[in-house]
MARTORFI-269070 format. One record per residue (C-alpha): residue in one letter; residue number from 1; x, y, z. Coordinates in nm, 2 decimals, m for minus. Layout:
BEGIN
res:n:px:py:pz
A:NUM:X:Y:Z
...
//
This chain:
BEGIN
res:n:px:py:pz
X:1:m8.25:5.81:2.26
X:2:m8.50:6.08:2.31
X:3:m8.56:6.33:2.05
X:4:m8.39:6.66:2.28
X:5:m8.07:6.41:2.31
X:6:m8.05:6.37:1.90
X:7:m7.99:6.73:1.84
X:8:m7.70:6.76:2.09
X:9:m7.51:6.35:1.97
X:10:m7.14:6.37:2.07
X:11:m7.01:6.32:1.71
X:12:m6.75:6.36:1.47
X:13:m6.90:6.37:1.20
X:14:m7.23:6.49:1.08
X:15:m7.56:6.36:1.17
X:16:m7.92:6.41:1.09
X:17:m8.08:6.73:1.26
X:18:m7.76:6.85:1.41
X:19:m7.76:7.16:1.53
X:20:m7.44:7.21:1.77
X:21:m7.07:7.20:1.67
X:22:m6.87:6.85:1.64
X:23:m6.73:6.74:1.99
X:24:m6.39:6.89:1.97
X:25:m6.09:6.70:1.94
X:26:m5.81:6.98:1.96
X:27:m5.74:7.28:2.21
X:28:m5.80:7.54:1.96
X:29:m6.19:7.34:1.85
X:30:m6.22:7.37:2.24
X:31:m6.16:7.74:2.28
X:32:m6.34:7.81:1.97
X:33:m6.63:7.59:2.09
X:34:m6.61:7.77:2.44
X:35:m6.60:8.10:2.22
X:36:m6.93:8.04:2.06
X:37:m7.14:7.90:2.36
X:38:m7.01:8.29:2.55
X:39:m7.12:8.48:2.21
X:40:m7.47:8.31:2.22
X:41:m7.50:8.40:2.59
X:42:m7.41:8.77:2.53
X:43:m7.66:8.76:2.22
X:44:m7.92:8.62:2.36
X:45:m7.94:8.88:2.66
X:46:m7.88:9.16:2.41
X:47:m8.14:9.07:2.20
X:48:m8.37:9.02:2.51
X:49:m8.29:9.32:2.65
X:50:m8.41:9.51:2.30
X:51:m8.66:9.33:2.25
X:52:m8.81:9.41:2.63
X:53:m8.72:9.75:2.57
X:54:m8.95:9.77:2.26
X:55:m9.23:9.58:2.40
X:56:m9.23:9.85:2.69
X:57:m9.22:10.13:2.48
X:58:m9.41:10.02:2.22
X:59:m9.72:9.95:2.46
X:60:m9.67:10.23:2.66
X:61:m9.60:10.51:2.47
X:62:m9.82:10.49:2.22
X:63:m10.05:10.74:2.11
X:64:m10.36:10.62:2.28
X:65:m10.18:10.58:2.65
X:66:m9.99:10.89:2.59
X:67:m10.11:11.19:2.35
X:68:m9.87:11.45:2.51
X:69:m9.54:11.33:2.43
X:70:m9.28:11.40:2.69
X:71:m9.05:11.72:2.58
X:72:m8.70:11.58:2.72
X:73:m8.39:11.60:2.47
X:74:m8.16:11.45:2.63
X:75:m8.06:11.25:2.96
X:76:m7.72:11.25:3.07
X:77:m7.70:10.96:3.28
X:78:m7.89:10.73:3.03
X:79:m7.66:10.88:2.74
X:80:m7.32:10.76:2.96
X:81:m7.50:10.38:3.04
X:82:m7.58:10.31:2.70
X:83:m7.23:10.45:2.58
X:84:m6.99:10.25:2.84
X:85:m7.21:9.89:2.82
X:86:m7.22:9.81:2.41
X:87:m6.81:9.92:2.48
X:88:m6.76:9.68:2.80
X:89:m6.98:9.45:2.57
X:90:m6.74:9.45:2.28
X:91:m6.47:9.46:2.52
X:92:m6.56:9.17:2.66
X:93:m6.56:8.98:2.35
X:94:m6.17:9.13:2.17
X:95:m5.99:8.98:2.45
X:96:m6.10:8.66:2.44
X:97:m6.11:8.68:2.06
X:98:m5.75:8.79:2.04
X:99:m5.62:8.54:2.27
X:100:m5.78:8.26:2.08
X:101:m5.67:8.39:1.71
X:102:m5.29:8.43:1.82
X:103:m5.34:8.05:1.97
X:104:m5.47:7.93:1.65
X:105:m5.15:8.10:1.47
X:106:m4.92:8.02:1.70
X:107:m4.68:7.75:1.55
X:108:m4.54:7.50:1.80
X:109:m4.19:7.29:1.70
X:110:m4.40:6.97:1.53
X:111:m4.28:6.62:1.59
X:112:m4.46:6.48:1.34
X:113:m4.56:6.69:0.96
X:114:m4.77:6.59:0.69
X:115:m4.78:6.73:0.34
X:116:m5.18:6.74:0.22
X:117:m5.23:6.84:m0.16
X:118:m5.56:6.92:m0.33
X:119:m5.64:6.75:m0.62
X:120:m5.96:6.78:m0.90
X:121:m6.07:6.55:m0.65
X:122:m5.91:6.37:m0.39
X:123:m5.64:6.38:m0.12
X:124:m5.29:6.32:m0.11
X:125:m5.10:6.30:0.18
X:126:m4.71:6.27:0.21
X:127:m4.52:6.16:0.53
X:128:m4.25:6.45:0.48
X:129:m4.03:6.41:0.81
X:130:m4.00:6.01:0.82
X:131:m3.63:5.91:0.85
X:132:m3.50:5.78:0.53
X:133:m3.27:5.54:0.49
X:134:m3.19:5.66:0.15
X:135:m3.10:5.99:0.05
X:136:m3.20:5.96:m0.32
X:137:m3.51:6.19:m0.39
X:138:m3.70:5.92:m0.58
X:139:m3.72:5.76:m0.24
X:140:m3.82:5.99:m0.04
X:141:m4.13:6.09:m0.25
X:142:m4.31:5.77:m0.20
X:143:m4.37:5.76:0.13
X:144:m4.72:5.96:0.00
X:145:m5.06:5.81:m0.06
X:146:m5.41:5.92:m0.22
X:147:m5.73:5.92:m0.09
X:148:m6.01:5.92:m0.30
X:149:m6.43:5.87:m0.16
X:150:m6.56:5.50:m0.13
X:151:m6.83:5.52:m0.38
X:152:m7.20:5.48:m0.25
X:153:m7.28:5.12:m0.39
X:154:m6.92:5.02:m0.25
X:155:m6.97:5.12:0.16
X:156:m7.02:4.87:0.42
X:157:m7.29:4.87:0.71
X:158:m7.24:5.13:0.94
X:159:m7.00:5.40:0.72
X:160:m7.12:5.72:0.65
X:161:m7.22:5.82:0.26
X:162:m6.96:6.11:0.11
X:163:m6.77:6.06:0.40
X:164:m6.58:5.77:0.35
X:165:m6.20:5.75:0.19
X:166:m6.03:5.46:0.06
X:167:m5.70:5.56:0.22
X:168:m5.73:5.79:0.54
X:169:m5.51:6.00:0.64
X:170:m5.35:5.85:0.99
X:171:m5.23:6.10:1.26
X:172:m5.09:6.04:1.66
X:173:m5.29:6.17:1.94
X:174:m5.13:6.38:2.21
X:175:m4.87:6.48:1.94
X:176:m4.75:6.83:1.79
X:177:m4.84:6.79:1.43
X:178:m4.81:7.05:1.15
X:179:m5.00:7.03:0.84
X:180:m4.81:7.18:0.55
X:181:m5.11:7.21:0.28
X:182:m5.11:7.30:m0.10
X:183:m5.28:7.23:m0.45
X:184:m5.21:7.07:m0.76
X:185:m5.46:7.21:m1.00
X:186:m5.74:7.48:m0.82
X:187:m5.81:7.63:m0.51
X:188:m5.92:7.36:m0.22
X:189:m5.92:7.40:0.17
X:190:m5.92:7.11:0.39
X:191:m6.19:7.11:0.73
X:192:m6.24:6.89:0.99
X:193:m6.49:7.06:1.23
X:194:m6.36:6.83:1.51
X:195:m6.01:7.00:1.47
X:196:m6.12:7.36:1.47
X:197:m5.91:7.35:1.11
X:198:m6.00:7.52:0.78
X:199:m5.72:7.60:0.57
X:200:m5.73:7.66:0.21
X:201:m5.51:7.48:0.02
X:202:m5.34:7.68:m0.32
X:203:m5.15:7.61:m0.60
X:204:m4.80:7.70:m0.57
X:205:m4.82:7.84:m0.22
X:206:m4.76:7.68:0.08
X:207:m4.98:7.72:0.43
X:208:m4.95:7.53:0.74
X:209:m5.14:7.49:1.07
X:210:m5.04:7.30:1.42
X:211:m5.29:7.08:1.58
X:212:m5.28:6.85:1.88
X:213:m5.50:6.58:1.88
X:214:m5.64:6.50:2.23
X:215:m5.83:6.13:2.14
X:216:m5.82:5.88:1.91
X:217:m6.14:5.79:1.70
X:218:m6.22:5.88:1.32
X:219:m6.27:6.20:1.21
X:220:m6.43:6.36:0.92
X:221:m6.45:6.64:0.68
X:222:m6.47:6.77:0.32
X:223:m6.31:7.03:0.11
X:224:m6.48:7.36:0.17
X:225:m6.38:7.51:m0.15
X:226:m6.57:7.47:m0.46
X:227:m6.33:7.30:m0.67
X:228:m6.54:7.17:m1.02
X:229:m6.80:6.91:m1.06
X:230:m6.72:6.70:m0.80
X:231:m6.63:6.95:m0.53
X:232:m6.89:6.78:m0.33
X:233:m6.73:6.39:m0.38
X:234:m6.41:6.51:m0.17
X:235:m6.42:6.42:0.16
X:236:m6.15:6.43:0.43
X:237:m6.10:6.09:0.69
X:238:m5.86:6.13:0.94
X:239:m5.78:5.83:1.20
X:240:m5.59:5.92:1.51
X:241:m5.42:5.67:1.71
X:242:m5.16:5.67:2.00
X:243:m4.84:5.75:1.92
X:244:m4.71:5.41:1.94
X:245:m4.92:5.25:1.73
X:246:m4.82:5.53:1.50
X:247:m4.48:5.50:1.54
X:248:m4.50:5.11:1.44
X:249:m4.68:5.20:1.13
X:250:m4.43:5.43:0.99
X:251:m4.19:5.16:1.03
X:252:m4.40:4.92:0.82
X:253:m4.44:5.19:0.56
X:254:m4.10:5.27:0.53
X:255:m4.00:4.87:0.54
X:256:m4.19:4.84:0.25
X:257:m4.12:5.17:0.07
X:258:m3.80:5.02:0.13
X:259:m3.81:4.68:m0.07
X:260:m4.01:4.85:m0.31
X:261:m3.76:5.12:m0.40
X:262:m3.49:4.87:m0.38
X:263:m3.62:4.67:m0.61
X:264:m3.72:4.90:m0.89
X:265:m3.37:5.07:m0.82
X:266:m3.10:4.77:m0.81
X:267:m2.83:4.92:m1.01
X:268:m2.83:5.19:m0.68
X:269:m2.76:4.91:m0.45
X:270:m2.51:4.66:m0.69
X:271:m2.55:4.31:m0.73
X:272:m2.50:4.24:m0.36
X:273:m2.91:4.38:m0.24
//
């Protein structure tokens, strides 16, 4: 891999001497993405545009090329140019703008939501919509897990330091998905770069966001919210996988959830469980 190649790796993830965004994994990370890339165009033609019209003027109206200076006050037609383009400029960025912040609010009927709770400082993610069997709220609150960072001296060959969870959190591709996301003790806010998704995360309120996962892969991120002392220990590991596969793992989950809250709980289900 050449060196020009290393700054622009398809990733998703970080990785050393990065300089573009993630590789986006959701509709809204591609329009925001897509966003970005038009902004940098316009900027970069604004900016050489001033900066030619300084050189010009600087090195040819100087004092030494031009000891009269010129008596005009004003010029109409110049005055109406540099009016109308910095407005068809900003024009030109609002509608896009607009169109892409309403898509990111926009809240599409979810098949599939997850609960994600800050914590002083890990991750806890509850299955909230899985059918259960049971209508007994002790029941229903353990289809949840945590996920806390794999320690440095406890990673494998090939995983990625501060990245790493114990217990990712496992979404469907090609799946309406609504995160519903809140806090236990402080302020958090849960990013993955890949999703286009930054949402801050507080105690007693509730916010959510829709995402539509386009591929499957691993995906990675970390609260962006300083938190305490180990604000930087809290990353975010999200593995998406087809639906089906998804599918057949909430049904192994909620077997076991199943035997386990049956058996903790027997006087619920008499002698006969």
């Amino acid at each position: 891999m050449n060196l020009l190649s290393k700054f622009f790796v398809k990733c998703d993830a970080p990785s050393d001497w990065q300089l573009g965004l993630q590789d986006p994994a959701t509709p809204v990370m591609e329009g925001l993405r897509s966003f970005h890339d038009d902004l940098v165009f316009v900027m970069v033609i604004v900016a050489g545009l001033v900066i030619t019209l300084l050189t010009v003027v600087l090195l040819n109206f100087n004092k030494n090329k031009n000891p009269v200076p010129s008596r005009n006050t004003h010029n109409v037609p110049l005055e109406i140019i540099w009016t109308l383009t910095p407005c068809f400029i900003l024009a030109s960025i609002v509608v896009p703008s607009l169109s892409l912040l309403y898509a990111i609010e926009d809240t599409v009927d979810p098949k599939v939501t997850v609960k994600v709770i800050g914590n002083q400082w890990y991750w806890t993610y509850h299955y909230v919509d899985y059918e259960f069997p049971f209508p007994d709220p002790d029941y229903i609150g353990l289809l949840k897990h945590d996920s806390y960072m794999i320690q440095e001296a406890d990673l494998k060959p090939g995983e990625l330091r501060l990245l790493e969870t114990d217990d990712p959190l496992v979404l469907p591709t090609h799946t309406h998905i609504r995160l519903i996301m809140t806090a236990e003790d402080v302020i958090h806010s849960w990013a993955v770069p890949s999703f286009g998704v930054k949402l801050d995360c507080i105690p007693g309120r509730i916010n959510e966001v829709s995402i539509f996962i386009k591929r499957q892969g691993a995906f990675y991120g970390q609260c962006s919210e300083i938190c305490g002392v180990n604000h930087g220990f809290m990353p975010i590991h999200v593995e998406a996988i087809s639906k089906a596969n998804y599918d057949q793992m909430m049904d192994r989950m909620g077997l076991l959830m199943e035997k386990k809250f049956m058996a903790q709980n027997p006087e619920k289900f008499g002698s006969g469980e």
